[in-house]
LONUMI-673948 format. One record per atom (N, C-alpha, C): residue number from 0; atom name; x, y, z. Coordinates in nm, 2 decimals, always signed. Last residue first. Example, Ala and Ser with C-alpha at 12.3 -4.5 7.8 and 13.67 -1.06 7.14 Angstrom:
<pts>
<pt k="1" a="N" px="+1.28" py="-0.22" pz="+0.71"/>
<pt k="1" a="CA" px="+1.37" py="-0.11" pz="+0.71"/>
<pt k="1" a="C" px="+1.29" py="+0.00" pz="+0.79"/>
<pt k="0" a="N" px="+1.32" py="-0.57" pz="+0.78"/>
<pt k="0" a="CA" px="+1.23" py="-0.45" pz="+0.78"/>
<pt k="0" a="C" px="+1.32" py="-0.33" pz="+0.78"/>
</pts>
This chain:
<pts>
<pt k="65" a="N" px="+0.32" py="+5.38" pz="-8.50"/>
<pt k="65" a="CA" px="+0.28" py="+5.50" pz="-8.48"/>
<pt k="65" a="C" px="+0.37" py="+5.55" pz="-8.46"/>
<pt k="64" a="N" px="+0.43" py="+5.10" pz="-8.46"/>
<pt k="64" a="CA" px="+0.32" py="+5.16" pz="-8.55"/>
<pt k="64" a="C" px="+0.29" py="+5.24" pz="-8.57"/>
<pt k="63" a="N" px="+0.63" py="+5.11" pz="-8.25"/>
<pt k="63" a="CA" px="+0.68" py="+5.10" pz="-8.41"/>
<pt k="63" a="C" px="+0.56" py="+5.13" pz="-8.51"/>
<pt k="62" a="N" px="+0.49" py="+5.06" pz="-8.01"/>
<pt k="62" a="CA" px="+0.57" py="+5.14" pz="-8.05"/>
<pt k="62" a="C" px="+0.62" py="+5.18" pz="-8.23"/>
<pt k="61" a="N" px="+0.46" py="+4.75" pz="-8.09"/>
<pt k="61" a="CA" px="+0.36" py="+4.83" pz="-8.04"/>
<pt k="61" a="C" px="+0.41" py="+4.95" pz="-8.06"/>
<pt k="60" a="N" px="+0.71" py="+4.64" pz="-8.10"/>
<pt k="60" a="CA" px="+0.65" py="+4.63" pz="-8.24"/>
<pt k="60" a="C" px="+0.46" py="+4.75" pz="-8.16"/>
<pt k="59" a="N" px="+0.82" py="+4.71" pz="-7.84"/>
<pt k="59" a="CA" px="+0.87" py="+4.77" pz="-7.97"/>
<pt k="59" a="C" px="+0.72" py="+4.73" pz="-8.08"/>
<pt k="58" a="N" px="+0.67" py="+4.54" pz="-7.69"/>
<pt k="58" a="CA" px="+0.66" py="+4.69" pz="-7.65"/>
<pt k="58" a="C" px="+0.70" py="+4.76" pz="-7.82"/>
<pt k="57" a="N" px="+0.74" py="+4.28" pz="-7.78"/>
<pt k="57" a="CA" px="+0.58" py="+4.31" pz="-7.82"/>
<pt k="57" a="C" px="+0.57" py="+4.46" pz="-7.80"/>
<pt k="56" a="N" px="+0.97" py="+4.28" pz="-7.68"/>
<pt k="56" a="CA" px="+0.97" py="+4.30" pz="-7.86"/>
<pt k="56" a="C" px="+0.85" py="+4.34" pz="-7.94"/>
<pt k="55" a="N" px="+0.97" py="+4.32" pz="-7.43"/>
<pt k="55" a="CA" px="+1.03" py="+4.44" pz="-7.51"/>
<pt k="55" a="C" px="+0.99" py="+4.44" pz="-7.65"/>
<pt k="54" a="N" px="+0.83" py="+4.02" pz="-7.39"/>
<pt k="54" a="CA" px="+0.77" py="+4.14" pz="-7.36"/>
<pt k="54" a="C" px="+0.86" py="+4.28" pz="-7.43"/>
<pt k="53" a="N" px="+1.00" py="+3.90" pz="-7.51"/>
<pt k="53" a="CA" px="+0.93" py="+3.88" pz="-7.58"/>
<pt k="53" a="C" px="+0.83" py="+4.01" pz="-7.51"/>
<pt k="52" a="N" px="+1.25" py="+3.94" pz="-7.29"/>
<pt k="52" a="CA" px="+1.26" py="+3.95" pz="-7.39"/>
<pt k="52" a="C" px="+1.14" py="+3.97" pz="-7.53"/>
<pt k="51" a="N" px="+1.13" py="+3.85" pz="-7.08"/>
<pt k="51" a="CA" px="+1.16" py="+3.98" pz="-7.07"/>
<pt k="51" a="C" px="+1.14" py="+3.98" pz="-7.22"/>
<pt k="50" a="N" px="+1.12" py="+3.55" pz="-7.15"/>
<pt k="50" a="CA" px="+0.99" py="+3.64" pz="-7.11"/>
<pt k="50" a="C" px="+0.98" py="+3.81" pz="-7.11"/>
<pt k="49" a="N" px="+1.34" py="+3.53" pz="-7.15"/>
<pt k="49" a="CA" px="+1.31" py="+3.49" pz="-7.28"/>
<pt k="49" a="C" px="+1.16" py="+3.58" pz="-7.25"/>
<pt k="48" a="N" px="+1.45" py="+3.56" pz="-6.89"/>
<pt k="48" a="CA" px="+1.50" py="+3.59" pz="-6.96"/>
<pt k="48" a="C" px="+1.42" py="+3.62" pz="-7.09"/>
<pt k="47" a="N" px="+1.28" py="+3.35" pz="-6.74"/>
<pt k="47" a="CA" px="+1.25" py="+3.48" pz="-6.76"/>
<pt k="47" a="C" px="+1.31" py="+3.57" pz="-6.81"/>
<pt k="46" a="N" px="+1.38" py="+3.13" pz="-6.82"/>
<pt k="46" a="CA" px="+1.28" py="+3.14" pz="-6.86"/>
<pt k="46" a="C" px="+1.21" py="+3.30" pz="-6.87"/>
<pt k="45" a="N" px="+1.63" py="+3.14" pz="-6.75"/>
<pt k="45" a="CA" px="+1.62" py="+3.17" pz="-6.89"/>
<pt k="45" a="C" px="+1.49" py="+3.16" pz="-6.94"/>
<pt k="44" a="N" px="+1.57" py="+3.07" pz="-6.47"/>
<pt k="44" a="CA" px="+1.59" py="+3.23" pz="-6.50"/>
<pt k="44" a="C" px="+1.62" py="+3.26" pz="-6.67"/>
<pt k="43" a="N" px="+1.52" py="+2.78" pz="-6.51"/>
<pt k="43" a="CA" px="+1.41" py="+2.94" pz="-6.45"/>
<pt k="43" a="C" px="+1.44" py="+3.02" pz="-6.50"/>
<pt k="42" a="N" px="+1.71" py="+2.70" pz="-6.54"/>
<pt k="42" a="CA" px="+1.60" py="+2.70" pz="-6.68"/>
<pt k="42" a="C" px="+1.51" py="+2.82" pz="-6.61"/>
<pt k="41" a="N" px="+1.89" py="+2.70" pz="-6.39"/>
<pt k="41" a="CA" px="+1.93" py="+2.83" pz="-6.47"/>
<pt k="41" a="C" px="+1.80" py="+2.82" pz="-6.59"/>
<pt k="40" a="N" px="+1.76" py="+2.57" pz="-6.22"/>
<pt k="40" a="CA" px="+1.79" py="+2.70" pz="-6.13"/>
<pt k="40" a="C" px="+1.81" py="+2.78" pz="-6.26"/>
<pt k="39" a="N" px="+1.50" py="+2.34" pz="-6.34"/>
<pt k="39" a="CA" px="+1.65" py="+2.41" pz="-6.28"/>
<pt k="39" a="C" px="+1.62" py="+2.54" pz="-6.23"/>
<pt k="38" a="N" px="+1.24" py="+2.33" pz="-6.37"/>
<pt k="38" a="CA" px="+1.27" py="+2.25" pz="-6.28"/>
<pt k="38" a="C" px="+1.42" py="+2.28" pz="-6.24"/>
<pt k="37" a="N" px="+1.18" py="+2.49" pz="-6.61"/>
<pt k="37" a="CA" px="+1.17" py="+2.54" pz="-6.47"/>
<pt k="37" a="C" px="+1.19" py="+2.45" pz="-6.33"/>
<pt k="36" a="N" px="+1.20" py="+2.29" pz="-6.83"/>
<pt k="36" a="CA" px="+1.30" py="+2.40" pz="-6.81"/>
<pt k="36" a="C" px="+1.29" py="+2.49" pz="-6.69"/>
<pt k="35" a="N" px="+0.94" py="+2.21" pz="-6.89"/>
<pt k="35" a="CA" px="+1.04" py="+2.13" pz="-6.82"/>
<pt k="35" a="C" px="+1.14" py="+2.20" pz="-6.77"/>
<pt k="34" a="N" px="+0.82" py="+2.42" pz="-7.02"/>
<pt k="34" a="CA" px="+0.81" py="+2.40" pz="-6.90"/>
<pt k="34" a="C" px="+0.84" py="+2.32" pz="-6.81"/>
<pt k="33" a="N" px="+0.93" py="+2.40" pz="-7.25"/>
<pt k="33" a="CA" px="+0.94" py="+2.52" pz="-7.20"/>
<pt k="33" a="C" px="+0.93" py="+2.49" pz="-7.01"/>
<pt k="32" a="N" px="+0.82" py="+2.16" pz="-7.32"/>
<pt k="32" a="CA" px="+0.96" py="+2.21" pz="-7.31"/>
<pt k="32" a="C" px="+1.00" py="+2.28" pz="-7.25"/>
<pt k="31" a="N" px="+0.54" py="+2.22" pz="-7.35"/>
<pt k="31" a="CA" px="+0.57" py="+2.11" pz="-7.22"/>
<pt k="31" a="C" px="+0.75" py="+2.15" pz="-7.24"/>
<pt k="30" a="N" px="+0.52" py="+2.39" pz="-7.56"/>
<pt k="30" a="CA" px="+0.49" py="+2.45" pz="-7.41"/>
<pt k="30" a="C" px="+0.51" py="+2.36" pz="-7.31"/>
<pt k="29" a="N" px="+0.64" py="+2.24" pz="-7.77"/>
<pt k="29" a="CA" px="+0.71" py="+2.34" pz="-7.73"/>
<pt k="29" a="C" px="+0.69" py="+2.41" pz="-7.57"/>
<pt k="28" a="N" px="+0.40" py="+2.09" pz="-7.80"/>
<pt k="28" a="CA" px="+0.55" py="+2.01" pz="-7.76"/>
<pt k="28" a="C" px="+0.66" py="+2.12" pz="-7.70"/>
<pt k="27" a="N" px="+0.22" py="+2.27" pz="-7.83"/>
<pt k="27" a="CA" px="+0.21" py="+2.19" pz="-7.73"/>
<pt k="27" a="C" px="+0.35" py="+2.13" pz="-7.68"/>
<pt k="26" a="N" px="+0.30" py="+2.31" pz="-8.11"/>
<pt k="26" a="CA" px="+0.32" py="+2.43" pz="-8.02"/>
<pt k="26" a="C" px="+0.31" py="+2.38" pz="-7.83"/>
<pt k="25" a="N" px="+0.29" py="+2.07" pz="-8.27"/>
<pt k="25" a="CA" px="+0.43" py="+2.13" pz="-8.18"/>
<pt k="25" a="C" px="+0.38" py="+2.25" pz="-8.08"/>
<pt k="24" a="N" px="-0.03" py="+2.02" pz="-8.26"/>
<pt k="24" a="CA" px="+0.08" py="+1.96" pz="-8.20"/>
<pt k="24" a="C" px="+0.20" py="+2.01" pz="-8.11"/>
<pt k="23" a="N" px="-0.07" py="+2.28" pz="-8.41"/>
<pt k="23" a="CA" px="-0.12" py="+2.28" pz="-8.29"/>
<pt k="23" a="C" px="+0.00" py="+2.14" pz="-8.18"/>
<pt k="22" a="N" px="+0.05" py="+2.20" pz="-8.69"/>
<pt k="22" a="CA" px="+0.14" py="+2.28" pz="-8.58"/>
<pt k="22" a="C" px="+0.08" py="+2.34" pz="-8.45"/>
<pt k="21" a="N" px="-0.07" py="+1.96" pz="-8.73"/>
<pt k="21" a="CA" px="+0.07" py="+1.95" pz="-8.68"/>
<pt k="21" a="C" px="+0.09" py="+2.07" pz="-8.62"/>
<pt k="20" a="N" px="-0.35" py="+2.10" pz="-8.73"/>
<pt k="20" a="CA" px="-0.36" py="+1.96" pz="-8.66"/>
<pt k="20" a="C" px="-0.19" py="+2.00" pz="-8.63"/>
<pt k="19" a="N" px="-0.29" py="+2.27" pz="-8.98"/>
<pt k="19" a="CA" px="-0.34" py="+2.32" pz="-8.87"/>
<pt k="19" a="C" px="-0.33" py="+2.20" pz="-8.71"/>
<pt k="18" a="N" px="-0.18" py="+2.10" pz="-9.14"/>
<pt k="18" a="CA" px="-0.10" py="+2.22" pz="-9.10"/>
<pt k="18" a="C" px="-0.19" py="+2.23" pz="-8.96"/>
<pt k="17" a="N" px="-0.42" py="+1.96" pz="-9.20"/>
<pt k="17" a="CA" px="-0.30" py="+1.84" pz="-9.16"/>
<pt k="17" a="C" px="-0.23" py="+1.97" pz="-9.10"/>
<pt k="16" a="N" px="-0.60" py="+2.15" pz="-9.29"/>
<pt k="16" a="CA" px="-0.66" py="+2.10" pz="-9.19"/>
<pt k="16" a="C" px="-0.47" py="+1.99" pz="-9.13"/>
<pt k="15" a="N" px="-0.47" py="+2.18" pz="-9.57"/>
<pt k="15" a="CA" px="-0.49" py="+2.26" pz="-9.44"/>
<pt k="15" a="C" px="-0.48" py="+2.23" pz="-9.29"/>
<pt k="14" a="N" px="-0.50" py="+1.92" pz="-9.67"/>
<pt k="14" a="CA" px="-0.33" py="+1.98" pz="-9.61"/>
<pt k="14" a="C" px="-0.35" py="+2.12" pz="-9.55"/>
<pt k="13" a="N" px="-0.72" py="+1.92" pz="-9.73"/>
<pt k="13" a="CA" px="-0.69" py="+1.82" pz="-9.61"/>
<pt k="13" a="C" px="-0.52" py="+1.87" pz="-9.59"/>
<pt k="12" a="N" px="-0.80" py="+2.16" pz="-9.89"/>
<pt k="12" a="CA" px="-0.88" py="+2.14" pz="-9.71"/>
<pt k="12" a="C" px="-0.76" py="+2.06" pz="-9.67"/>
<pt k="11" a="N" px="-0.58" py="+2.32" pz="-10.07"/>
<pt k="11" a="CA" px="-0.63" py="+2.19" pz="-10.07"/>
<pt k="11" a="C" px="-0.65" py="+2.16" pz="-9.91"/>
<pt k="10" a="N" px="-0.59" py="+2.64" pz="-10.15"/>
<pt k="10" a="CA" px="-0.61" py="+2.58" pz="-10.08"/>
<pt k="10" a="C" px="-0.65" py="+2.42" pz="-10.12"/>
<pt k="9" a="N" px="-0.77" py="+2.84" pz="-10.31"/>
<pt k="9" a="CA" px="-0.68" py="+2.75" pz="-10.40"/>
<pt k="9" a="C" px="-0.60" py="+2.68" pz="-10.33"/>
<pt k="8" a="N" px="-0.94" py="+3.00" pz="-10.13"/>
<pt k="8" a="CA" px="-1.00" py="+2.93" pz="-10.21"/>
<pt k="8" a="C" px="-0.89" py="+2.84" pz="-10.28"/>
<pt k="7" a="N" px="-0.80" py="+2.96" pz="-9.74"/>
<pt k="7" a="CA" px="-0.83" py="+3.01" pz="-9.89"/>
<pt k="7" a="C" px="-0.88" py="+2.93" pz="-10.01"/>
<pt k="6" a="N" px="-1.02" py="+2.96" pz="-9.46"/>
<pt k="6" a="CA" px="-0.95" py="+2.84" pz="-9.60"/>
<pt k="6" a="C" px="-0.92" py="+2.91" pz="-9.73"/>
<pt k="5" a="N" px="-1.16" py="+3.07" pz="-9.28"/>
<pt k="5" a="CA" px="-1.02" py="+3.16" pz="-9.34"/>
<pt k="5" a="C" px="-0.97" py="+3.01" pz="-9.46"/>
<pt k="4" a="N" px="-1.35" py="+2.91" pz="-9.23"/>
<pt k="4" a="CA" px="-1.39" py="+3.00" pz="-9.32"/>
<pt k="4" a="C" px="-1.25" py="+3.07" pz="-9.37"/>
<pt k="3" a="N" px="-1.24" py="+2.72" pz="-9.08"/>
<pt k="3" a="CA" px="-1.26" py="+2.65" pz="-9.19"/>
<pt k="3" a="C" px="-1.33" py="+2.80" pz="-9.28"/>
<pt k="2" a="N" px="-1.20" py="+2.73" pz="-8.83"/>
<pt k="2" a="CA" px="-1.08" py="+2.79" pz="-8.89"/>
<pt k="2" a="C" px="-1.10" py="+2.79" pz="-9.03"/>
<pt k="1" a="N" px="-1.32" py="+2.57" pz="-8.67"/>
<pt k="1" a="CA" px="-1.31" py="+2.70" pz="-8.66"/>
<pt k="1" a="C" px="-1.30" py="+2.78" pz="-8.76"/>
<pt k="0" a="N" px="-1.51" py="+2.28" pz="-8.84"/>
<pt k="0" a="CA" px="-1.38" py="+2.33" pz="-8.82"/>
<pt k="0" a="C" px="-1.38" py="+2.48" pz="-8.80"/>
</pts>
C-alpha cells in the first residue's frame, strides 16, 4: 500500500485502508459528474465558472503565505 507509511500509529489499518479505498471511489464519482455537466450549454459554462473560481482561491491561498 502507497500510503501505508503515513498510517498513524493509533490508527486501525483496515478503516484506513476502507477511507482510503471510499474516498478514492467518490472522487471518481465526482469527476464523471463533473463531466457529465459539459454536455449542456449552461454545465459548460458553470464548469468554467467553478474552474475560475478554484484558480483565484489557489492564487489567494498562494498569496496569503507571505
Amino acid at each position: 500500500m502507497p500510503h501505508g507509511s503515513e498510517l498513524p500509529g493509533a490508527a486501525a489499518p483496515q478503516a484506513y485502508a476502507a477511507g482510503f479505498v471510499i474516498s478514492t471511489g467518490l472522487l471518481h464519482l465526482a469527476g464523471i459528474a463533473f463531466g457529465t455537466l459539459e454536455k449542456s450549454a449552461y454545465g459548460a459554462l458553470a464548469l468554467r465558472g467553478l474552474g475560475g473560481l478554484i484558480a483565484l482561491i489557489g492564487g489567494w491561498l498562494l498569496i496569503s503565505q507571505y
